[in-house]
Residue, then its C-alpha position, 0 to 999 in steps of 0.5 A: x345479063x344486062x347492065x341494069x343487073x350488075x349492082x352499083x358499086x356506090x352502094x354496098x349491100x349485106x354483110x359487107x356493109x353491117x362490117x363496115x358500119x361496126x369497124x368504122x364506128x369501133x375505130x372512129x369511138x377510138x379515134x374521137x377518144x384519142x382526139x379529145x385526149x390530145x386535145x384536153x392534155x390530162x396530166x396522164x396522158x402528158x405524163x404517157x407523152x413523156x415517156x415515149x419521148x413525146x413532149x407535151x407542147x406537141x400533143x396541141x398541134x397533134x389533136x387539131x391534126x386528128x381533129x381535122x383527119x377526124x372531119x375528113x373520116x366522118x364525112x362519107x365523101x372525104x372519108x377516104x381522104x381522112x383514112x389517109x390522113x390517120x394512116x399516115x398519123x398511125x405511121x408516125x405513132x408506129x415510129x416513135x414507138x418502134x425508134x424512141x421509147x421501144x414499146x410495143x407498136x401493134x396498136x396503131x398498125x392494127x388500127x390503121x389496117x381496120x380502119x382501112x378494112x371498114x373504108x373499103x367495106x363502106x365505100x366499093x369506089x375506094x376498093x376499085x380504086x386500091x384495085x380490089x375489085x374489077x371495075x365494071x363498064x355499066x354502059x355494055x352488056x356483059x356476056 
C-alpha cells in the first residue's frame, strides 16, 4: 500500500461527514437565534436575563461577542477558532446557571459538546490535532 491509497484528512468522507453537516448546521440555527436574541434584546429575553441575575446592559456586548464567534464558526478555515470562542461562551453561560440563578445548566454544555462533535466530523486536522486520530506521514510508504 502506497501513500496515494491512504485518504487525505482534509476532506471527510461518508457518514462522517453527513453528521457533521447536520450537527454544525443544528447547532449553528441555535446559535444564529441566540445571537439575534442578544442582539435585538426583546423584552423576554430581558426579563429571561434578569432572573439568572444576568443585567440587560451586558446582553449588547454579549451578542456582538457571539457575532464574531459566529463569523469565526461559519468560515471553514476559522471555524476551529469559532468553536473555541463558543466553548468558552457556553463555560460562562454553565456558570451562571450553575452559581447565580441555580437552574438547570445542561443546555449550554451538551451545545458545547455537539458543537465540538460537528468541528471534528467536518474538519479531520482538527481530531488530529485533540489527538483523535493518527497523524499519517503521506510522504512514506506504509507497510
Amino acid at each position: 500500500m502506497t501513500a496515494a491509497n491512504i485518504s487525505s484528512p482534509a476532506i471527510p468522507s461518508g457518514a462522517r461527514l453527513w453528521v457533521g453537516r447536520m450537527v454544525f448546521w443544528l447547532v449553528s440555527a441555535f446559535m444564529v437565534m441566540d445571537t439575534a436574541m442578544h442582539l435585538l434584546r426583546p423584552p423576554f429575553v430581558v426579563e429571561a436575563s434578569a432572573k439568572v441575575g444576568v443585567d440587560s446592559s451586558v446582553l449588547l456586548p454579549i451578542g456582538i461577542y457571539e457575532l464574531v464567534a459566529l463569523a469565526l464558526l461559519l468560515t471553514p478555515r476559522y471555524r476551529a477558532l469559532g468553536a473555541l470562542l463558543f466553548t468558552a461562551f457556553f463555560g460562562g453561560a454553565t456558570a451562571v446557571h450553575l452559581f447565580v440563578s441555580h437552574t438547570p445548566f445542561a443546555m449550554p454544555i451538551m451545545t458545547g459538546v455537539l458543537l465540538w462533535v460537528a468541528v471534528v466530523c467536518l474538519s479531520p486536522r482538527v481530531s488530529i490535532a485533540l489527538g483523535l486520530e493518527p497523524c499519517l506521514d503521506y510522504g512514506a510508504v506504509a507497510p
